[in-house]
N, C-alpha and C positions, 0 to 999 in steps of 0.2 A: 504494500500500500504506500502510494506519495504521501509524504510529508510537507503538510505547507512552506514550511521554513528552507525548503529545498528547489521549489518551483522558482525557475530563471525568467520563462518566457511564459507568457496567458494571451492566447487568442482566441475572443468571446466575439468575433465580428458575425454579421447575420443572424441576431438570436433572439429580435423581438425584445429584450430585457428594457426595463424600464427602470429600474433601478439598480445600482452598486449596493452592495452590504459594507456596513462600516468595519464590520473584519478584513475588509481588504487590506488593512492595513500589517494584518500581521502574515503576508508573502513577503517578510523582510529578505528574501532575496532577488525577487523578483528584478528584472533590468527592463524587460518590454511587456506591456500592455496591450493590445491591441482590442478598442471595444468598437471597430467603425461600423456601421449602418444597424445600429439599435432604436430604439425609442427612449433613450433615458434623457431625464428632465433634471436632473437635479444627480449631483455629485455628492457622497460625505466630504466632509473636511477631511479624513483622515486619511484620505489617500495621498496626501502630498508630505505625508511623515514617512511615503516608503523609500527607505535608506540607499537602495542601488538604481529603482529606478530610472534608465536612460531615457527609453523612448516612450509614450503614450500618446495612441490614438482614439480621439474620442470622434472623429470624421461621421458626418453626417447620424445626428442626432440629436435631439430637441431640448438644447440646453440654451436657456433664456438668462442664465446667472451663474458661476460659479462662488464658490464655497470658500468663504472666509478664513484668507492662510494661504490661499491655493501656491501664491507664488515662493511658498515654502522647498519646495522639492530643493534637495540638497546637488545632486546630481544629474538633473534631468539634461538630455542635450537636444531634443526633439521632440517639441509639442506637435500635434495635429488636432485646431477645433474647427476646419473646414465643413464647409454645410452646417451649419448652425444656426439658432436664433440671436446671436448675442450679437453686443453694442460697448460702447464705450461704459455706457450705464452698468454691465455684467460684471466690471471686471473688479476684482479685492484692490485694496493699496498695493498687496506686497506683488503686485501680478509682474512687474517688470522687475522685479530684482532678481529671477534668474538666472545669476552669473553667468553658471557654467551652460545656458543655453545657447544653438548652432544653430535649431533653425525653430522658425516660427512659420505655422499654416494657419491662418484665420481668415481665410477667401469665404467667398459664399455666405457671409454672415449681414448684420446689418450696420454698422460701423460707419458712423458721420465726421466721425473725429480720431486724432489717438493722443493718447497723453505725452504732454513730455518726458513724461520721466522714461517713456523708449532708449533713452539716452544708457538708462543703465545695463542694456543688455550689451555688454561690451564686448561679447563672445561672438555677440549675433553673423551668422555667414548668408543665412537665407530667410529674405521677409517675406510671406505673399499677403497682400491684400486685395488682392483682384475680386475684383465683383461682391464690394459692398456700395456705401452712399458715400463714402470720404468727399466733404466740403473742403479740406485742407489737409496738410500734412504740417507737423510740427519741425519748426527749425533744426530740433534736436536730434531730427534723424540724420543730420549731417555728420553725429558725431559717432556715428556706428562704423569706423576707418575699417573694418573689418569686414563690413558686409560684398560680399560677391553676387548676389541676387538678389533681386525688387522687382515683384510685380504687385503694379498698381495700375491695370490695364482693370476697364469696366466701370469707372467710380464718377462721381462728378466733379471732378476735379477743372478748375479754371486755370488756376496758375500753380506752379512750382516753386516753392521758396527757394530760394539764390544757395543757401545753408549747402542743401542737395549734391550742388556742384564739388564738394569737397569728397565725395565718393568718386572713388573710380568701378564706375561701374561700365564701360565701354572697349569691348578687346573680347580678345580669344579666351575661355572659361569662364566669363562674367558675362549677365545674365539682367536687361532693363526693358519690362515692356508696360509701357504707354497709353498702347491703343486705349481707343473706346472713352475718352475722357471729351467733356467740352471747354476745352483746352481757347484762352484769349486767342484771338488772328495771328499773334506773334507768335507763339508756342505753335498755331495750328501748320502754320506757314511753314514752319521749321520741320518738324514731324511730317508735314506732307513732301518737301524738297527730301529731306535726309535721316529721316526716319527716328528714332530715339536717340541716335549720335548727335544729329544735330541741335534736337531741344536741350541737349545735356551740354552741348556747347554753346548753347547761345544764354544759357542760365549762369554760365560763369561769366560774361559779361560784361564791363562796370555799365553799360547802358542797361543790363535788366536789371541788375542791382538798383540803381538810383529807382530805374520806371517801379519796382517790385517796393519799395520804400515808403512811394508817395499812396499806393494804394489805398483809401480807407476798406474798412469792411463792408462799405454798404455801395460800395461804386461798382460792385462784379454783380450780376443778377443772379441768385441762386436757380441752379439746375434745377429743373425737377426729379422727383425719385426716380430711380427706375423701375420696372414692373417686376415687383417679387411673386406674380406666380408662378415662376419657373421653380419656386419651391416644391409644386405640389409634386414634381416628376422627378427630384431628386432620389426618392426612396428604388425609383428605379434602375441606379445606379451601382454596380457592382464591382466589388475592391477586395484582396485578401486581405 
């Protein structure tokens, strides 16, 4: 018979479950989780006391909020909350102080904003944000010198903070897509000539610096949403 305290890997994807048991917590050796395409709504807290855990995949499942602490994980290096319900509003304080995290998946959620304190995931190699509501990005993800991947293709995004420029995200194994934003004429211009290289060149700048400056908040027209019922088809989607 297995021994809890022995199980490395747990893969509970496809299994209808709506809920984690707060004994999850005692797989203290556990390193990967894999719960993708469940129905569960709600996490314990105590999942993020498990002491080896690397990877956890919570992908496509009806979490509207995680669980105060969450960004406890001592070792985690690869979250996945793609397809989700959540928002800037879901997430704990300690959600960004993930040191040791590499990559982040929060695509497909609903996400109008992201906080600064992004800044602290200083490990971070891979962001996706693709296909939420982002009004803006915060200055502070300029200072992820680490990151080799951003996708922010999907969102409604009008302008780039100037910050951005200080990633090198353009070349051979780096990874910047764009698309799908309603991007100012100057951005659109660039992106239609020369594709992501270009907007990423022309945001370092000092002309888009000074124009990115004077902007108020209220001079850009907010996008409208975009249509979330491509939710309902999501469950049709299949992942190991």
């Amino acid at each position: 018979m297995i021994e809890a305290e022995t199980i490395t890997r747990l893969t509970l994807s496809h299994n209808k479950l709506t809920a984690l048991p707060a004994n999850i917590a005692d797989l203290i050796s556990l390193t990967s989780l894999n719960l993708w395409n469940n129905q569960i709504e709600e996490l314990p807290s105590s999942i993020s006391s498990l002491p080896k855990l690397k990877i956890l995949n919570i992908g496509m499942n009806k979490l509207t909020i995680l669980p105060r602490g969450f960004g406890s994980f001592p070792v985690l290096e690869i979250l996945d909350l793609t397809y989700n319900n959540l928002s800037e509003r879901s997430l704990p304080g300690n959600f960004f102080f993930m040191k040791t995290l590499r990559a982040l998946y929060l695509g497909d959620n609903d996400f109008e904003m992201l906080p600064g304190d992004v800044e602290n995931l200083e490990n971070l190699q891979v962001l996706v944000l693709r296909e939420n509501d982002l009004l803006t990005l915060p200055r502070e993800l300029g200072k992820l010198t680490r990151l080799r991947e951003l996708h922010i293709q999907g969102n409604r995004l009008a302008m780039i903070p100037p910050e951005l420029g200080n990633l090198e995200l353009i070349g051979s194994k780096l990874v910047l897509r764009l698309e799908h934003n309603p991007f100012i004429p100057r951005l659109q211009e660039q992106f239609d000539a020369n594709g992501a290289a270009g907007v990423w060149s022309h945001i370092r700048t000092d002309d888009y610096r000074y124009f990115f400056g004077r902007q108020e908040p209220s001079s850009t027209p907010v996008p409208p949403k975009r249509n979330k019922e491509k939710k309902v088809s999501r469950k049709g989607i299949q992942q190991a």
